[in-house]
N, C-alpha and C positions, 0 to 999 in steps of 0.2 A: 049554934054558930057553925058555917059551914068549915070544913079541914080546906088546907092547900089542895091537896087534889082534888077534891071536889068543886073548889074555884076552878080550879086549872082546866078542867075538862067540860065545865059547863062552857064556857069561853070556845069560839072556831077563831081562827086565825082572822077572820074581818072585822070579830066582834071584839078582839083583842088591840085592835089597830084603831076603832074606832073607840075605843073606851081611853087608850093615848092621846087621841087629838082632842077628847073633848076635856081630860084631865090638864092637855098643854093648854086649852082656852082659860082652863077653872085658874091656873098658877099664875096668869096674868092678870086677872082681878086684884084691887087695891087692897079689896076687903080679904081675902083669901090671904093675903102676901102681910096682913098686922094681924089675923089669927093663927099665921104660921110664927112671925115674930114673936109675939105673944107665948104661944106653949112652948117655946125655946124659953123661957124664965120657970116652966114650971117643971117640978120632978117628976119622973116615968115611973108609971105603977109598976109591981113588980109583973103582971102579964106583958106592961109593953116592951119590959128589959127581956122579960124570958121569949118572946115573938120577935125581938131585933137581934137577940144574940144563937136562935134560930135559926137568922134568916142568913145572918153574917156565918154561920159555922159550914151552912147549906152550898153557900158562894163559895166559901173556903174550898169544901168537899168536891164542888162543881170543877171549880179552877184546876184544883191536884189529878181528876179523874181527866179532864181534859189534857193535860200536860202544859209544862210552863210556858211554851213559846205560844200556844194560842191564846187567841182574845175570842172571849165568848161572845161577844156581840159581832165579830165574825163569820159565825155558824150559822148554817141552815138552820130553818126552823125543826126540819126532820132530823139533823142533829145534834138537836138541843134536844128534842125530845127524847130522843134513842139516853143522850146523856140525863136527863130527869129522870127515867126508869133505873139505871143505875144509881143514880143519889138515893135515891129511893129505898133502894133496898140496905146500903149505905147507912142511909139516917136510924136506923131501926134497932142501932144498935147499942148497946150500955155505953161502950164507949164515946161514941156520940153525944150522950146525955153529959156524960163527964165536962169534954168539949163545949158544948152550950152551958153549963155550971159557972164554968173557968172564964169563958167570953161573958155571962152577965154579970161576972163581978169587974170586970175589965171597962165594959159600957157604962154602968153605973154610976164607975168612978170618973169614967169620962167625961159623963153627961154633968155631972156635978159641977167640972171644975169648968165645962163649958158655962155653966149656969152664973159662978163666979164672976167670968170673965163679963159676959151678956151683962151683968147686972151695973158690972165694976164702967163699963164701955155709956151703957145708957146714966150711970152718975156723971160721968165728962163731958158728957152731948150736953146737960142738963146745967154744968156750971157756966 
């Protein structure tokens, strides 16, 4: 399997914009939108918790290196990336690992009671 940066840098900026519009086509399909329903009932392996609580400590990391008052979706692309080398080096560290530890026992728990709820939600619809 390929690592984040090896996605990240096969990808140029057209090929990145062009993989967004064809994934906004895929999210409007009916079929897409009751297999996305659907794995909201089921629980997250633990690779998908340890890849989401990853992904959320990375954002974390991104946001605190950019400072609070910006919005990363604000940014150049040149300074997003200039900020991705910095994470980067960032992420690499024990303490980091601690951080995503901490965050997939946080998800887990989340995801659970999300599941509760989803389940609790489709009994009402049902009576």
């Amino acid at each position: 399997m390929k690592t984040w940066k090896e996605l990240r840098e096969a990808l140029n900026m057209a090929q990145r914009k062009a993989v967004g519009r064809r994934m906004a086509q895929i999210a409007k399909k009916k079929s897409t939108q009751m297999i996305k329903s659907r794995n909201k009932l089921r629980p997250w392996s633990k690779k998908q918790v340890h890849d989401k609580a990853q992904k959320a400590v990375r954002k974390f990391v991104m946001q605190k290196l950019a400072g609070k008052g910006k919005d990363l979706s604000d940014m150049s692309s040149a300074q997003k990336e200039k900020l991705e080398v910095k994470v980067d080096k960032k992420m690499k560290g024990g303490k980091m690992n601690a951080f995503v530890k901490k965050k997939e026992k946080i998800l887990a728990k989340q995801h659970k009671d999300d599941i509760k709820k989803a389940k609790e939600k489709m009994k009402k619809e049902k009576e």
